[in-house]
N, C-alpha and C positions, 0 to 999 in steps of 0.2 A: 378459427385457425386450425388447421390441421396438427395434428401430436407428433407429426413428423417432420413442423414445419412449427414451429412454438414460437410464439414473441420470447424476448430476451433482453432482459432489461438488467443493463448494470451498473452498481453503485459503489461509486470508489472515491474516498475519501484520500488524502492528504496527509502523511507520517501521522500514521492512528497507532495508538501501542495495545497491542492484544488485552493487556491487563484495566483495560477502561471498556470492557462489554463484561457482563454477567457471566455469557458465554463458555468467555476462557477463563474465570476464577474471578474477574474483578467484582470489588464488595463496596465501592465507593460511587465511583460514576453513574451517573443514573442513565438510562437507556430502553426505557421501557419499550419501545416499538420497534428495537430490532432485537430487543428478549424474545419479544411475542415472536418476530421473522423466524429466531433460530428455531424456538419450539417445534414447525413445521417444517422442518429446512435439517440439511446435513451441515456437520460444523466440524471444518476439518483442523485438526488439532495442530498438526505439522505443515502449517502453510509457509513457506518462504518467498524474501525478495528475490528477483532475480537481481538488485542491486539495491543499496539504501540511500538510491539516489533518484532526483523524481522524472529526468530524463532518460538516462538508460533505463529504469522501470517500466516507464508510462513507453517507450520505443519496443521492448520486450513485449510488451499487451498487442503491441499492432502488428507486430511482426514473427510475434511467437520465438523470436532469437534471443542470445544471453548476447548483452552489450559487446562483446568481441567479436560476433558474426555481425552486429547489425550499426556497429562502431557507431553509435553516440553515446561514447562512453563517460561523457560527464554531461555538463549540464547544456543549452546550448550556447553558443557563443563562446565557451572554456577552451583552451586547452584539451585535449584527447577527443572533443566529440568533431568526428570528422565532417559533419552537414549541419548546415547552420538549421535546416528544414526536413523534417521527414522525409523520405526520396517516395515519390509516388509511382511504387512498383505495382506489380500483381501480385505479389504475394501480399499485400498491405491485405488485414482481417477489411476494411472498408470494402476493397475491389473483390474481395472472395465473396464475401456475404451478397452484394450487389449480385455478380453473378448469379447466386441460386435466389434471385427472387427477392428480395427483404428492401424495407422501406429503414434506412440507415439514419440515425439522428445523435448528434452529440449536442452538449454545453457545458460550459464551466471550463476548469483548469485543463489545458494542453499542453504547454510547455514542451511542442518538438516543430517550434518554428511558427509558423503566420497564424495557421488556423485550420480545426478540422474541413473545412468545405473545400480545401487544395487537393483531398485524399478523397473527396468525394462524401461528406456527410451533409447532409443538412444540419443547420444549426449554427450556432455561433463562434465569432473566431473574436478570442482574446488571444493576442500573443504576447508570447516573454512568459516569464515567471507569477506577474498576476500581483502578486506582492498583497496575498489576499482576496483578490478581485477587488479592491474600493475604487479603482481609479479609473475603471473600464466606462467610457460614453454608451456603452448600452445599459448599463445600472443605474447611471446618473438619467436617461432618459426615461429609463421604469418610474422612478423616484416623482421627476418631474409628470408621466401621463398618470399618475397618481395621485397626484399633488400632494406627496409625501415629503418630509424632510428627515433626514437621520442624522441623529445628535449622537457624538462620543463624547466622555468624562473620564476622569479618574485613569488618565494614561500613568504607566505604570513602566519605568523604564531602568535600566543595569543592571539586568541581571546576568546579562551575556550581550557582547557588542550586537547593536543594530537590532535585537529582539525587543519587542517591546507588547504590553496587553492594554485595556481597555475596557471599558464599558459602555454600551449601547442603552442611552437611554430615552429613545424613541421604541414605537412599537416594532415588535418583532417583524413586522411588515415591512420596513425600512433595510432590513437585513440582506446581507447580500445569499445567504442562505437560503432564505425567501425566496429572495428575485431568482436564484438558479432552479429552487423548487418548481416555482411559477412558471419557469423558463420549458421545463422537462415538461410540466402538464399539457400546456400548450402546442409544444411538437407530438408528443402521443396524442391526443384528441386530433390532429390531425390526419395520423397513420390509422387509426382506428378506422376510419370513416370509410379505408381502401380494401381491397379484395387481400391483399401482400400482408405477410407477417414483417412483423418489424422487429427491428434492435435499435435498443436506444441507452447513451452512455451517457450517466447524470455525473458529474465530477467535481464536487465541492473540492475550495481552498483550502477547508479547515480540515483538521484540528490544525495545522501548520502554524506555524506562526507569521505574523501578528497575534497571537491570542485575543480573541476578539468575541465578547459576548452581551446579552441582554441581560438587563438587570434582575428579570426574572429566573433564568438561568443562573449569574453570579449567587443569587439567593438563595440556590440549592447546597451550595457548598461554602458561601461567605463565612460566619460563624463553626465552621468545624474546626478543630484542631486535629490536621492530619499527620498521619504518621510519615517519616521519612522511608522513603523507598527501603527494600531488606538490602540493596548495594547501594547505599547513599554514600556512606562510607567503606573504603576500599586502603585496605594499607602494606597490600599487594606490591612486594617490590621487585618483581619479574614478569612487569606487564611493559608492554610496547612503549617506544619514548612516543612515537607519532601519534599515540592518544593525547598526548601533550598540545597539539593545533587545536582541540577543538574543544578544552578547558576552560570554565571560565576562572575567574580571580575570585569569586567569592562561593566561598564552600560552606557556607550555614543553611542549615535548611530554612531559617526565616528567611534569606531571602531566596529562595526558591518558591516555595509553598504560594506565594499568591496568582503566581504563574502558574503552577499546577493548577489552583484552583480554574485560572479564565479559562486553561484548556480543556480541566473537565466539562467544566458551562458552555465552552464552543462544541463540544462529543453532543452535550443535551440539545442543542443548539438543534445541532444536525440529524440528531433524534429525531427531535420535532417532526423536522422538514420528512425524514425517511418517512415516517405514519404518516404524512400527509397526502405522501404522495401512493402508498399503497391505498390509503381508503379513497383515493381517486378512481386505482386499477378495482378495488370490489363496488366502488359505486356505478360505474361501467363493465360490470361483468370481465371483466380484463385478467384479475388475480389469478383465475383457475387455471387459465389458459397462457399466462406468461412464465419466463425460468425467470427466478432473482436471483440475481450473485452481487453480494455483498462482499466488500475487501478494500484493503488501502494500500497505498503504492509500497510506503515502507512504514516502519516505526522514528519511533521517537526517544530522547533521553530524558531532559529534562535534569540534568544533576544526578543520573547516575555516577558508581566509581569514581565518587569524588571530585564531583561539578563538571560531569563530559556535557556536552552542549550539542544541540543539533543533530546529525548524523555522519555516518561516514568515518572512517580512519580507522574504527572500530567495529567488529562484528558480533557485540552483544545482542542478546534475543532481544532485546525492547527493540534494537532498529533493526534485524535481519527478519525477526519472527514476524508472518502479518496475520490480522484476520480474514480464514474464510468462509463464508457463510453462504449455502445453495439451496433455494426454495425449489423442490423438483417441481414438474407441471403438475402433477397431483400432489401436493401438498401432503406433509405426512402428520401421522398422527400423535407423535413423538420424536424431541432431537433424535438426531442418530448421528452417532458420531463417526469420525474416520481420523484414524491414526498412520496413515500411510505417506511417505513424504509426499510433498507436492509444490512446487511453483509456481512463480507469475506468466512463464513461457506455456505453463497448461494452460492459462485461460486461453490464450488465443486458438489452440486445439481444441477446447470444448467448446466454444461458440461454432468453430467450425463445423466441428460433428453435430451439436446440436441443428443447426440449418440445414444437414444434409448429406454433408460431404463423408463417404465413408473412413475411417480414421484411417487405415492405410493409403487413402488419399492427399491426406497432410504430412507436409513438411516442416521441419524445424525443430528444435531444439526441447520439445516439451512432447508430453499426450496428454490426449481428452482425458478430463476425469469425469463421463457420461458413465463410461462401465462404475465406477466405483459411486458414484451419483444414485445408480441405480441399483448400489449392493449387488452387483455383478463379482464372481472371482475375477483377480487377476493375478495370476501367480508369480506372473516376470515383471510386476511391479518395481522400479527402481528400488531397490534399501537405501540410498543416499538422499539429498538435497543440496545443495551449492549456492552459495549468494557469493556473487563476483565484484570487486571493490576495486577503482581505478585511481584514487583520489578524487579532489573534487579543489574547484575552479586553477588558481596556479600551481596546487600542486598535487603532482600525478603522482601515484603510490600505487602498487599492486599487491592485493590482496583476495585470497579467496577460503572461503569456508567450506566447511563438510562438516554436514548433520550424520550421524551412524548411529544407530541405535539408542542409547543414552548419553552419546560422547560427539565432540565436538573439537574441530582441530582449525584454525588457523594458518595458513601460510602467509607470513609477513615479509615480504622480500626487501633483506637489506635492515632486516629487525629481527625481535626475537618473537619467534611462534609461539603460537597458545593451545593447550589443549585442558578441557574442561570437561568433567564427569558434571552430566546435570543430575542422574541419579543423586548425585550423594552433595551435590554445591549446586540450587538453582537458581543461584545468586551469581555465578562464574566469577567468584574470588577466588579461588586459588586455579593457579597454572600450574598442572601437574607434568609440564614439559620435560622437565630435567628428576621427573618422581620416577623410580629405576622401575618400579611395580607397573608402572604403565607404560615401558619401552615398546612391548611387542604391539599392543594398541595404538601406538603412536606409528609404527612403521607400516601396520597393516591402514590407518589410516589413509596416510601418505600414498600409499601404494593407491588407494584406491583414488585417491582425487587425481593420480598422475594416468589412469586407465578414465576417468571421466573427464579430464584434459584433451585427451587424445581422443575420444566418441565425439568431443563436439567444439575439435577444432582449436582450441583455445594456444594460441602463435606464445603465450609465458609459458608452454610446457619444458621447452627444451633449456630453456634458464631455471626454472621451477626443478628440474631432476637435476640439473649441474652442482646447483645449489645445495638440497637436498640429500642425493645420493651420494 
């Protein structure tokens, strides 16, 4: 493949919380083969959702838009998301890519209606939500030409309504993890074989819930006695009531912690599969010559601030912050890190550039991070980030964040705002909202989400200043 024309292969996991890779500080989760990824790879420190929702997220990726240009703003089928189905435009990253040449393949989690091959991918179409992927007739048919069976035990259930974890105690091979692995080999082994560079999008369920892992995995972390999160507890009494929706009733860390535990074991889980699938790309000469980007659509709680559950209603870093991790074509010889903000609305600009298309040829709501990929200056680099909150399934809430330097501001419409010094609270327990030491920060904040409102269209500005001003 040409260097100007690179395979591009990307792997996105499922509300992954930054603090469960090496990477970004985490000292529990095991992850050993996308340790080894970052080593050679850029890991940007300041990644954000475009939402911490996995429809406007995963719409964002294809369309390079923030959910108010590209309205699926919740999930599909809810309230607020205007198409029950991705709209199969030109701009869709699928029909761009296809253009300059590239052999397009997806599987796994989709969640923006029937299925990636409507938009033009090769590959599998699961629709809906997935609910894990266990229920999908192309797993159950893997299972059967295998003559495999997969056995679960030890279901694990209230810790929060409808959530529920597991253990897998047939072989890892039974796993749906597996089968997606397996799934992605399969389509690569056959784009290799052509003259065209390819992109291909691997999309695990996990760490999502179901919490759902092998008993070799739960055995990484069975017997630990973990610590409770440093915001487990929160006794903060100038934080939003609408964090109250997504609360559960039991605030002890025993019953959280075994649920942590299946999720870290589903992270090892999909560890696994990621090594598996790279020592495929070096055992076909592939690795040198493809880009990897690693990331997850949004984060996760898990009993943060006092048993928050899920995502959504809230914009703490476990679910606004995501991981990003970029193996360049030449692989490097040490992490390098990048501190610069960035979103989920860039990847769909850096695949672009990377296939070819000059970046002031792209549209949308993000830019390539190719110049900063390749430690290029850039000196009009945004200073902000933004993760945009609409609520989620009946109820609609509007919400939008702003990353600034060490500070962090919430607009909660119709509630009370938040604003959080990470320098000095990396926990976002205290709300220095109504702190009179941080007024002009707070108004310079403001000011500025109300000037990145207005850059990229966003129809809550002129209630957002009403409000506000």
């Amino acid at each position: 493949m040409s260097k100007n024309q690179p395979n591009i292969l990307f792997i996105l996991t499922d509300q992954q919380r930054v603090d469960t890779l090496n990477a970004y500080g985490g000292e529990v989760c095991q992850t050993p083969n996308i340790d080894q990824l970052a080593e050679h790879s850029v890991v940007f420190d300041n990644a954000y959702a475009s939402c911490p929702v996995c429809t406007p997220a995963r719409a964002s990726m294809q369309t390079g838009l923030f959910p108010h240009n590209h309205e699926m703003r919740n999930n599909t089928s809810e309230p607020g998301c205007r198409y029950d189905r991705l709209p199969n435009t030109d701009r869709l990253l699928s029909n761009q890519l296809k253009k300059q040449g590239y052999q397009i393949g997806y599987t796994g989690k989709w969640h923006l209606g029937w299925g990636p091959t409507e938009v033009g991918y090769q590959g599998d179409d699961f629709p809906g939500h997935g609910a894990g992927g266990h229920g999908y007739e192309q797993y159950h048919q893997y299972l059967k030409d295998h003559q495999l069976e997969v056995k679960y035990a030890n279901k694990l259930t209230g810790h929060y309504k409808g959530h529920y974890a597991a253990e897998v105690v047939s072989p890892v091979e039974t796993t749906v993890e597996y089968f997606l692995t397996e799934q992605a080999i399969g389509y690569i082994d056959q784009f290799r074989q052509a003259d065209q560079p390819f992109y291909f999008q691997l999309n695990f369920w996990g760490p999502h819930e179901p919490y759902i892992a092998t008993t070799k995995h739960l055995d990484l972390y069975r017997d630990l006695d973990l610590e409770p999160w440093g915001n487990f507890i929160d006794s903060s009494n100038n934080k939003p009531a609408i964090h109250d929706v997504k609360r559960s009733k039991n605030r002890d860390w025993e019953t959280f912690e075994p649920y942590v535990k299946h999720y870290f074991a589903n992270v090892s889980l999909i560890d696994e599969q990621v090594g598996r699938l790279i020592a495929y790309l070096k055992q076909h000469d592939l690795y040198d010559n493809t880009i990897i980007v690693f990331s997850a659509d949004h984060g996760e709680s898990l009993g943060i601030h006092g048993g928050l559950c899920d995502k959504n209603f809230f914009m703490y870093e476990e679910t606004c912050h995501i991981p990003l991790v970029v193996k360049p074509l030449e692989k490097l010889s040490n992490t390098r890190r990048e501190e610069k903000f960035v979103g989920t609305c860039d990847l769909y600009a850096s695949f672009l550039n990377w296939s070819g298309i000059p970046e002031d040829g792209i549209t949308g709501d993000g830019r390539s991070l190719v110049p900063l990929v390749n430690h290029q200056p850039v000196p009009d680099w945004p200073e902000i980030a933004v993760t945009e909150g609409n609520g989620l399934a009946e109820i609609l809430y509007t919400q939008r964040m702003l990353r600034y330097g060490k500070m962090k501001y919430i607009f909660n419409c119709g509630d009370t705002d938040e604003l959080y010094d990470l320098e000095q609270d990396q926990y976002e327990l205290v709300n220095q909202i109504d702190n009179t030491d941080y007024q002009e920060m707070l108004s310079h904040m403001r000011n500025l989400l109300a000037e990145w409102m207005k850059n990229h269209q966003d129809r809550a500005l002129e209630q957002y200043q009403d409000m506000r001003f």
